[in-house]
C-alpha positions in Angstrom: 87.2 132.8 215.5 88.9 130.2 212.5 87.2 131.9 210.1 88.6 135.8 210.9 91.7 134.3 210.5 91.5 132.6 207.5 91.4 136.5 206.0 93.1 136.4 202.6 94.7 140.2 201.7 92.9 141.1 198.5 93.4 144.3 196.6 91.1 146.7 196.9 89.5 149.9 195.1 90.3 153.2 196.9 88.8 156.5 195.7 91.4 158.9 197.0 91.8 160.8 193.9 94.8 159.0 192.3 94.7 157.9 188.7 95.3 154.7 187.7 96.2 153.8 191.5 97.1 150.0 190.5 99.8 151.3 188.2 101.7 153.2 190.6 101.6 150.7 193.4 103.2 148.5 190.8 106.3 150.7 190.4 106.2 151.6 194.0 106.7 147.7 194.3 109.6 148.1 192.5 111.1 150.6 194.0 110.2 148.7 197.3 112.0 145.4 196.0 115.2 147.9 195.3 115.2 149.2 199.0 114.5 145.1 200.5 117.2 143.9 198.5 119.1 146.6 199.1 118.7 146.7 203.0 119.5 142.5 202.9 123.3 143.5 201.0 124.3 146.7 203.0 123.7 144.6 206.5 125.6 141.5 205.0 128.6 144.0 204.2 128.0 145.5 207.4 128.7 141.8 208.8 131.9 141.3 206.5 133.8 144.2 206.0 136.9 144.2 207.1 140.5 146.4 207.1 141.3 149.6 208.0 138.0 151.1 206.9 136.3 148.8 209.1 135.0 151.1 211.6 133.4 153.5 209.3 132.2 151.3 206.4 130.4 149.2 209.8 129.3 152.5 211.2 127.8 154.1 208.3 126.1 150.4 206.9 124.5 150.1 210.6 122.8 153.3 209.8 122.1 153.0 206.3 120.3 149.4 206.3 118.4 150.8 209.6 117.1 153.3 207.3 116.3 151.1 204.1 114.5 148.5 206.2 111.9 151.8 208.0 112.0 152.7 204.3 110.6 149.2 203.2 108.2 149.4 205.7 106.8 152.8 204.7 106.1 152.3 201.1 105.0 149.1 201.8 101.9 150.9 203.6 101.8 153.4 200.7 101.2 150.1 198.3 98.4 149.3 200.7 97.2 152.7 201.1 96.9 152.6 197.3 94.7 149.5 197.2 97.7 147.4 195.7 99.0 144.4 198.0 102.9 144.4 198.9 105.6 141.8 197.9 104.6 138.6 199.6 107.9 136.7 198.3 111.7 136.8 197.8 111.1 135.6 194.3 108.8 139.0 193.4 111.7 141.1 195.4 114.5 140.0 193.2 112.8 139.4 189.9 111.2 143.3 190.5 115.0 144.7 191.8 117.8 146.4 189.9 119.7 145.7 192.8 122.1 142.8 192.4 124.5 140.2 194.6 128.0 140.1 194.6 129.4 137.4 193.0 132.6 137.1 194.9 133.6 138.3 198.6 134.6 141.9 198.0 136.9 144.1 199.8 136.3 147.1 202.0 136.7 149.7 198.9 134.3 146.9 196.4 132.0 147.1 198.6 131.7 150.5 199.1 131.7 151.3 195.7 128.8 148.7 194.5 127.0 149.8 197.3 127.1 153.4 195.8 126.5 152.4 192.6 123.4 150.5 193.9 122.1 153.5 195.7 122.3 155.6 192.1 120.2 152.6 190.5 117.4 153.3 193.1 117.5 157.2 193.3 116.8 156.7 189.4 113.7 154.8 189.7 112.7 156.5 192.0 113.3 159.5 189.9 110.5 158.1 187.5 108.3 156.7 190.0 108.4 160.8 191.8 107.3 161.5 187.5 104.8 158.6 187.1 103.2 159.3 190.7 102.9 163.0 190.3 101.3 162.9 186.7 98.8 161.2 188.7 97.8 163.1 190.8 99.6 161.0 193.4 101.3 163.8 195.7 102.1 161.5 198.6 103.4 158.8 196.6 105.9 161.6 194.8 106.6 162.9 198.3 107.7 159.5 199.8 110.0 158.7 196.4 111.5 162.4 196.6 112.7 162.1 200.4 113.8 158.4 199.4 115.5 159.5 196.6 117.6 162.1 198.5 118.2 159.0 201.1 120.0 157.3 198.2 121.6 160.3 196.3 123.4 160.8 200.1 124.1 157.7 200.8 125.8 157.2 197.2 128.2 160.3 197.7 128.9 159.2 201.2 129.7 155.8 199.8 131.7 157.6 196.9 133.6 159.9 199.4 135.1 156.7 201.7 136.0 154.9 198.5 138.1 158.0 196.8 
């Protein structure tokens, strides 16, 4: 029984089809460590905000990080699915991540507006992973970037919209 625990995860060849499977698990990873660190600052704004755009900013964060974290979840499989192992540390998520901290508390409007501006970062990797994928004959990985992409692409206007 010790010993089928002691299971290490070890990549794996898969024969699906997909070129060069390895290299687009590797910026799925990427795009992955965008949406974790990405999921960790919209909640801790969701926690913080503040003012009279409060109840919307809270509202719309609640639903956005929900999203983001089933998100992480579900190319984190694809990773798998691809032979590739997921993240296993913080340290891989930021050092892979576009996505940066704050560096001061920020206001209801701030944070609004880096959150949008953070969503725009990942829709454009994800624009090249949806490239890089597909010229790989890797439909379902360009299928999960597109529908994440347009996840971010809204979520940046809707951002945009409450900070005009």
């Amino acid at each position: 029984m010790a010993e089928k625990l002691a299971v290490v995860p070890q990549p794996q060849e898969v024969k699906t089809g997909v070129r060069d499977p390895e290299i687009v698990a590797q910026a799925l990873s990427k795009a992955l460590a965008d949406t974790y660190r990405l999921v960790f600052k919209t909640h801790a704004f969701h926690w913080n905000v503040e003012g009279p755009l409060f109840y919307g900013v809270h509202n719309l964060t609640e639903e956005q990080y929900e999203n983001l974290f089933q998100a992480a979840d579900d190319m984190a499989e694809r990773i798998r699915a691809l032979g590739a192992l997921a993240p296993m540390t913080l340290r891989q998520i930021i050092a892979d991540s576009v996505i940066e901290d704050a560096d001061k508390p920020l206001n209801a409007r701030e944070m609004v507006e880096s959150l949008a501006k953070d969503h725009e970062r990942a829709a454009h990797r994800l624009h090249a992973l949806i490239e890089l994928a597909e010229g790989r004959n890797d439909m379902v990985t360009g299928d999960l970037a597109t529908e994440r992409s347009a996840f971010h692409e809204k979520a940046a206007w809707m951002l945009r919209a409450i900070a005009a």
